[in-house]
C-alpha positions in Angstrom: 44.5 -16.4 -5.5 44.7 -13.1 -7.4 40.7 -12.9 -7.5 40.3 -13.6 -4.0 42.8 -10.6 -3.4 40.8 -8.4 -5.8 37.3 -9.3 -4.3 38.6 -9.2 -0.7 40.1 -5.8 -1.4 36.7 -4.6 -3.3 35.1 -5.5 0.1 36.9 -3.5 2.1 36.6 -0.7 -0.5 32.8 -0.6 -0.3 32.4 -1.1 3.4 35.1 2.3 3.8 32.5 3.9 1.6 29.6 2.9 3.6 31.3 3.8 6.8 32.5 7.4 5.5 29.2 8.2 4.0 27.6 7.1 7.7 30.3 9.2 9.6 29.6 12.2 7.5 25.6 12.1 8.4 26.5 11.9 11.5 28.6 14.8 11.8 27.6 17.8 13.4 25.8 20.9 11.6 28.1 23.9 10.6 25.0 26.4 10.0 22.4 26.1 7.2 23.1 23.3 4.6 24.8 24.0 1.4 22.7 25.8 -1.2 20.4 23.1 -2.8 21.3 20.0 -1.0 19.4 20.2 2.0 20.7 17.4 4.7 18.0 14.9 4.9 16.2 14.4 8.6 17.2 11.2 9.9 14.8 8.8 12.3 14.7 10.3 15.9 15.8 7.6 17.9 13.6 8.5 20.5 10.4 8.7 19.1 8.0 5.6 17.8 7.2 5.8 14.3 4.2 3.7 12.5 5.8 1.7 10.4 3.4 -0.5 7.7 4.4 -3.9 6.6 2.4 -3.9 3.8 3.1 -7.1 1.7 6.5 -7.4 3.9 7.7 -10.9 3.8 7.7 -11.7 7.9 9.5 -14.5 9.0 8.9 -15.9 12.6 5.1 -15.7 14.2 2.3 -13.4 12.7 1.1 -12.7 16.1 4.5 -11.7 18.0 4.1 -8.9 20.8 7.4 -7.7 19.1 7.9 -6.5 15.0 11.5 -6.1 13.6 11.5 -4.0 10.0 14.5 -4.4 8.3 15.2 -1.7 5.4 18.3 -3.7 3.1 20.5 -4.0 0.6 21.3 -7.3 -0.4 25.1 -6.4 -2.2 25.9 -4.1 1.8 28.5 -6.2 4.0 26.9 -4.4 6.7 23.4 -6.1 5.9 25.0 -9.4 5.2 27.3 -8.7 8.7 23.9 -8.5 10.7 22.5 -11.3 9.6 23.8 -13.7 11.8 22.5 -11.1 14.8 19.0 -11.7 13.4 19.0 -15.1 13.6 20.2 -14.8 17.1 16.9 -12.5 18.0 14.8 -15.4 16.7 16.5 -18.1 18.6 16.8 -15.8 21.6 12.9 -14.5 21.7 11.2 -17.5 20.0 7.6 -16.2 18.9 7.9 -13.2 21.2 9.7 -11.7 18.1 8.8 -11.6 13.8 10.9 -10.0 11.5 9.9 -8.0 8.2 12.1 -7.4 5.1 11.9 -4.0 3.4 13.6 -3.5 0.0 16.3 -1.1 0.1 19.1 -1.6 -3.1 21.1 1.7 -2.8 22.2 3.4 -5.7 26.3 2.5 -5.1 25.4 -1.1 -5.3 24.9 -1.7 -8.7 24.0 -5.7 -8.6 21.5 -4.9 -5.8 18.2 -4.2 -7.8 18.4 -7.5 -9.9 19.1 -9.4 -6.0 15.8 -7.9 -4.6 13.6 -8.9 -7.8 14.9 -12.3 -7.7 14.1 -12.5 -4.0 10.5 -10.9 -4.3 9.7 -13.0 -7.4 10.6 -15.9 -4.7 8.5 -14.3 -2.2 5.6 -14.9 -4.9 6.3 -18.7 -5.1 6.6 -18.5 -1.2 10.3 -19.4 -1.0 11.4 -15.3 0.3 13.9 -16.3 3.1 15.4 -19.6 1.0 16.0 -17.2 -1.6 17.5 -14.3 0.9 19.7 -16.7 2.9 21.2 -18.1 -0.5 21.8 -14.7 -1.7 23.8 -13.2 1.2 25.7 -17.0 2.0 27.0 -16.0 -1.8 27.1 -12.5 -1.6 30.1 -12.0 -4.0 27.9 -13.8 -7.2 24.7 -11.8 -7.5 24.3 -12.5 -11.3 21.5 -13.0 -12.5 21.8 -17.0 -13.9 23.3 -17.2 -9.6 19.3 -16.6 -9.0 18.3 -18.7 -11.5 20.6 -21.5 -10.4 19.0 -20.6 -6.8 15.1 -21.0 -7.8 15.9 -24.3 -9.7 17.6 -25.5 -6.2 14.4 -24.4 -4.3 11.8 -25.6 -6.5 10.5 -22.8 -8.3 8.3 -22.1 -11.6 11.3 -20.8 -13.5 9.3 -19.5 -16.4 6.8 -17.7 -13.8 10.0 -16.6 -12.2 11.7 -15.3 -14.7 8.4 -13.1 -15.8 8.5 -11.9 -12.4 12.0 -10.8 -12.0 11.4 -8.7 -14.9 7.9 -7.5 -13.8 6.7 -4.1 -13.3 4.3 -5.0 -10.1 7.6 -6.4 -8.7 9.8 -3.5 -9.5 6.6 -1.4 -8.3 7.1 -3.3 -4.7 10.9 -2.5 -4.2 10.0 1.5 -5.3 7.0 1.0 -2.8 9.9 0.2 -0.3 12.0 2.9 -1.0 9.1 5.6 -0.7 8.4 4.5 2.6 11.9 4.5 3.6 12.5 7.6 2.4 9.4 9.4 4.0 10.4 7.6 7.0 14.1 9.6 6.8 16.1 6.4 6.2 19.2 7.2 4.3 21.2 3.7 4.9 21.6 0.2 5.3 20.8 -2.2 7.3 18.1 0.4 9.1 15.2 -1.0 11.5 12.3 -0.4 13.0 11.3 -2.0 16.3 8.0 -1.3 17.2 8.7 1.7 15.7 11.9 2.2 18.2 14.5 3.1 15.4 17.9 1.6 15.5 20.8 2.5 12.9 23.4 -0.2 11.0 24.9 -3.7 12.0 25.1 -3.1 16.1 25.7 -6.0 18.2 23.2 -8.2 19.6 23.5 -6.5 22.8 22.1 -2.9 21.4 19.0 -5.1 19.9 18.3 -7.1 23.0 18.1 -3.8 25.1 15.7 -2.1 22.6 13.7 -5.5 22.5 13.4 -6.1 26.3 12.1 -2.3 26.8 9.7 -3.2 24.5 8.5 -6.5 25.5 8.3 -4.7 29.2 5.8 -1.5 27.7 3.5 -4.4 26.0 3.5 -6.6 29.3 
């Protein structure tokens, strides 16, 4: 009972965090920034960015007319919250809609960098999604003998995965993530792109669907 108490409470602590730290982005400018921390220049809203999935992982069909990116953070309750909104897109839009995962581990979530190797040393074994839906259903265990545990459920090499976990191509592939995000002006998670329409944190399926339909009426 008492660790449920802590954990619950350590939850609520780091989603305050993430919601003061968004508020404060949000706020207003006062004037010039402060001497040598210049504010960073968020994602216009209103203008389409090219966005390159690269080696993405993309689950739902290759050819969709519509592409959600999704920059994230498996250890954010915000990233795990939207989840469930995804899933909804995908049973909403069929193949009308694919989804791409970008790497995004932020630095106040220590456990996060050892979560996205194990899931992109899955995504070289072809098991990506199994790996990130295990990951975020047990979002409070992200040690690393948890993703072990996980690739022995699904089937994997566990020597090759274990190599890749610690790999320098696969560390290489979540700082290729983070470049792009950060060129791109992305400063928190969950953050997408679709078709290049950005659209900030865990909003409600409602605030995707609109976005989605205008887009699905420019391609028709």
């Amino acid at each position: 009972g008492g660790s449920f108490f802590v954990a619950s409470s350590l939850d609520r602590a780091t989603a305050q965090i993430e919601q003061a730290t968004a508020a404060l982005e949000n706020l207003p400018g006062d004037g010039a920034p402060s001497a040598g921390r210049p504010r960073p220049a968020r994602p216009d809203a209103e203008r389409k960015y090219e966005v390159e999935i690269g080696e993405a992982p993309v689950r739902g069909n290759p050819k969709a007319a519509v592409t959600v990116v999704e920059w994230s953070d498996f250890q954010c309750p915000f990233c795990n919250r939207v989840t469930p909104t995804l899933a909804q897109i995908q049973q909403e839009y069929g193949d009308r809609v694919r989804i791409a995962f970008k790497h995004m581990p932020l630095s106040i979530h220590p456990q996060a960098p050892a979560a996205h190797a194990a899931a992109e040393a899955a995504h070289r074994q072809g098991r990506f999604w199994e790996m990130h839906d295990l990951i975020f259903e047990n979002q409070r265990d992200l040690s690393p003998e948890t993703f072990e545990g996980y690739a022995e459920k699904l089937g994997l090499d566990l020597e090759r995965f274990r190599r890749d976990v610690a790999a320098a191509d696969v560390k290489k592939r979540l700082d290729e993530d983070m470049r792009q995000a950060s060129a791109l002006g992305i400063t928190g998670t969950p953050a997408f792109f679709i078709n290049g329409r950005y659209l900030s944190g865990a909003q409600p399926f409602a605030n995707f669907k609109r976005l989605i339909d205008e887009v699905l009426a420019e391609e028709s």
